[in-house]
N, C-alpha and C positions, 0 to 999 in steps of 0.2 A: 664159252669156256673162259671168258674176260676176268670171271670174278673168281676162279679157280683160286690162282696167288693172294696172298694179303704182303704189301709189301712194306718194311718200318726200316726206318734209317736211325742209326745206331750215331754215328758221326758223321763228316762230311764225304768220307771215303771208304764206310762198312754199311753194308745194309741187310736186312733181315729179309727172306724169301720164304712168306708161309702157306701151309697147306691145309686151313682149317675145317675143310671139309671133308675130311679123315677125321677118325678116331682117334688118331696116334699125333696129330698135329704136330705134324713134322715139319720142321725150320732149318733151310738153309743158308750159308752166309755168304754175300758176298763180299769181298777185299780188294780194292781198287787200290793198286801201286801205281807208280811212274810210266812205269815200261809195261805193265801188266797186271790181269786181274785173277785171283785165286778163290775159285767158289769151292767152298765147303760142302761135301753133299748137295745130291741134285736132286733127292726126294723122291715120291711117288713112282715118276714117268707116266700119272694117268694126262697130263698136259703137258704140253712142251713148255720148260724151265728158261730153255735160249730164249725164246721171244720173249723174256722178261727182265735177264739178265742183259739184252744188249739195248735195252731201256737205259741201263745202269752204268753202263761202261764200254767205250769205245776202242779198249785194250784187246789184247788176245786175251784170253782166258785159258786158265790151266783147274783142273777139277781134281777136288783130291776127296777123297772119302770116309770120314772117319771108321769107317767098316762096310764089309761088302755085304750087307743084307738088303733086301729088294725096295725097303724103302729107303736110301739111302743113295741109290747107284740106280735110279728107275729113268735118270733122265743124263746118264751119262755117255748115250748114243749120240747124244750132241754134241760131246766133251771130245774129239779125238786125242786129245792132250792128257791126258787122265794119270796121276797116280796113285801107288796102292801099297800095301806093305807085305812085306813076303810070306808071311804066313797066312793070306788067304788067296794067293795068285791060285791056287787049286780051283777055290771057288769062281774066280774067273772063267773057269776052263771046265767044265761042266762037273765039277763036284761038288756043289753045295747040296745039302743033305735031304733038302725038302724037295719036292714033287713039286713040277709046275701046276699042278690040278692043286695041290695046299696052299702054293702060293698066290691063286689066281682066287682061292676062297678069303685069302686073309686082305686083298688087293679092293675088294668090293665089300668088304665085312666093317657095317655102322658105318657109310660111305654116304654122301648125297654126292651120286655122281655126275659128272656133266652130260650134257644132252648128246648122245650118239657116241657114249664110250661102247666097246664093245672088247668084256674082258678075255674073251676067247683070243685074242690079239695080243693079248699084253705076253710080253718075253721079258726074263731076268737075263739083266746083260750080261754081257761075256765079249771077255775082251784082254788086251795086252799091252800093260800100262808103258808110258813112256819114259817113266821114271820109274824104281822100285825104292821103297823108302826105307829107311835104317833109323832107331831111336835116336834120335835127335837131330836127326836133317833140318837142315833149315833151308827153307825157302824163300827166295830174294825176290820179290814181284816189281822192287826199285822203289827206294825210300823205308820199305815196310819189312821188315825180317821175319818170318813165321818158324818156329820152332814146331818137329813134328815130336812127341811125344809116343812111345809104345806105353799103352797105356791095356792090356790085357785084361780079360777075367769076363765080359761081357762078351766079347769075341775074339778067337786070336790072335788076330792083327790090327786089331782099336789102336786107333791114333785121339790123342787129343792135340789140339791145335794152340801154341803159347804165342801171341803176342807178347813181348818182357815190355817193351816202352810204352804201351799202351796199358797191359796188367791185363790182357782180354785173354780167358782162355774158354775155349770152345772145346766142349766136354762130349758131344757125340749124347751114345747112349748112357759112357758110365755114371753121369751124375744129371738129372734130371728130379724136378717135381711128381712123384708119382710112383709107382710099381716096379724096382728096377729087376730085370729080368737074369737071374744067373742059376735057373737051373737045366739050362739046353744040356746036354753031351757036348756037345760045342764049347759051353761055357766053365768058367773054373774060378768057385769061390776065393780060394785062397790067393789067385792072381788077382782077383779083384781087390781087395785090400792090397795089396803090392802097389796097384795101381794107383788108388787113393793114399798110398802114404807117401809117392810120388809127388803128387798132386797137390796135395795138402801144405806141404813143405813150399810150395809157388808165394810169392807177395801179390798174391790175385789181386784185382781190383772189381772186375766182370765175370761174371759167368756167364757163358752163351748154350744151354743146352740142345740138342737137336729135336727136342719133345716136351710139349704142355708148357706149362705156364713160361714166358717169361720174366716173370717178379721173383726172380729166384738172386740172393744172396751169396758173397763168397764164404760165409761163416758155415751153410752146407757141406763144404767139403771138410771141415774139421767134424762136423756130427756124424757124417757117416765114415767116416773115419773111425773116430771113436764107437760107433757102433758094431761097426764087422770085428773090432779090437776085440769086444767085449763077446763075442759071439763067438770068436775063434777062442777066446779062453774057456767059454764054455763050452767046449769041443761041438760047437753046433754049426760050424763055417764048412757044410760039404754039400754036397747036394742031397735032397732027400730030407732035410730037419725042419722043410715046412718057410711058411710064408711070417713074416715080420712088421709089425707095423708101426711108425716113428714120427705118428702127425703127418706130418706134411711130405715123408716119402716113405715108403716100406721096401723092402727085395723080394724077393721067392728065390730062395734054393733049392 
């Protein structure tokens, strides 16, 4: 399970935690302050995330989630520190909407999995955050200030993560290389744009997405920006008006 992780260091004190043998190549971050260390999403849970992040950092660690969906919060059984924003603490507590038998098909679905996973095993955590978090919390790990961000429309309590002195904002699922996903019931196109005109309005310098490519740009977040603009003017920003495609990312509503 050695080679599970791909691990890439961003500066001397952020490092990238990935999971390329998933489809969904899911990337965690970590954040090495002073006093302590703040991991962004824990990913999968098909391997344990701790024995990789205490490679990295000899701090306590605090785990925050940009949203509670199973790839994101799969390895936050090792987190007892964990926060999370209020409008999914449900889903903590046994109401997220999908079936452990859907989850467990999406969990090994285009997967090359480690030798002696057995996904009969696999549980979506549930649990109760240490902190609960409010649009614009910030986070002090010492030295490093984290701005937490509500950032909705992809789930309802999406957080993105702002770095101001550095210009680093860690985007989760809403802006990502790829297929962005907003037509669950769950999800809400027109918050989504809310979100990205948030966002947009940032002096980014970095984008850190939670999925696929890292070679991704901050000028992104003005394109789709302007694209959901142009899509809510053409009264097509709801769910049901079909899938979009924009080169280098598309949605499905």
């Amino acid at each position: 399970m050695n080679d599970w992780f791909t691990k890439d260091r961003i500066d001397a004190d952020t490092y990238i935690i990935s999971e390329y043998r998933h489809w969904e190549e899911t990337h965690c971050y970590l954040l090495n302050g002073r006093e302590r260390s703040l991991l962004i999403d824990t990913g999968l849970g098909i391997c344990n995330i701790y024995d990789e992040v205490v490679k990295l950092t000899d701090k306590p660690v605090t785990a925050v989630a940009t949203h509670v969906h199973w790839d994101h919060i799969g390895g936050h059984r090792y987190f007892p520190d964990f926060y999370a924003h209020s409008a999914e603490l449900d889903w903590l507590n046994g109401g997220f909407p999908l079936s452990m038998e859907t989850i467990r098909e999406m969990v090994v679905d285009r997967c090359d999995l480690p030798e002696g996973f057995d996904v009969s095993n696999y549980e979506f955590f549930q649990g109760i955050p240490t902190k609960v978090l409010a649009d614009h919390a910030v986070i002090d790990i010492g030295g490093r200030q984290i701005e937490a961000l509500h950032t909705p429309g992809h789930a309802p309590g999406h957080l993105c993560f702002w770095e101001k002195e550095n210009g680093y904002l860690f985007t989760g699922d809403l802006v990502y290389k790829d297929v962005l996903f907003a037509y669950y019931p769950s999800t809400d196109p027109e918050a989504y744009l809310a979100s990205l005109e948030k966002i947009a309005a940032l002096p980014v310098k970095k984008v850190f997405p939670a999925h696929h490519s890292l070679e991704i740009q901050p000028d992104i977040l003005i394109r789709m920006r302007e694209a959901l603009r142009r899509l809510k003017a053409e009264g097509k920003l709801h769910h049901g008006s079909g899938a979009f495609d924009y080169g280098d990312w598309g949605i499905r509503l």
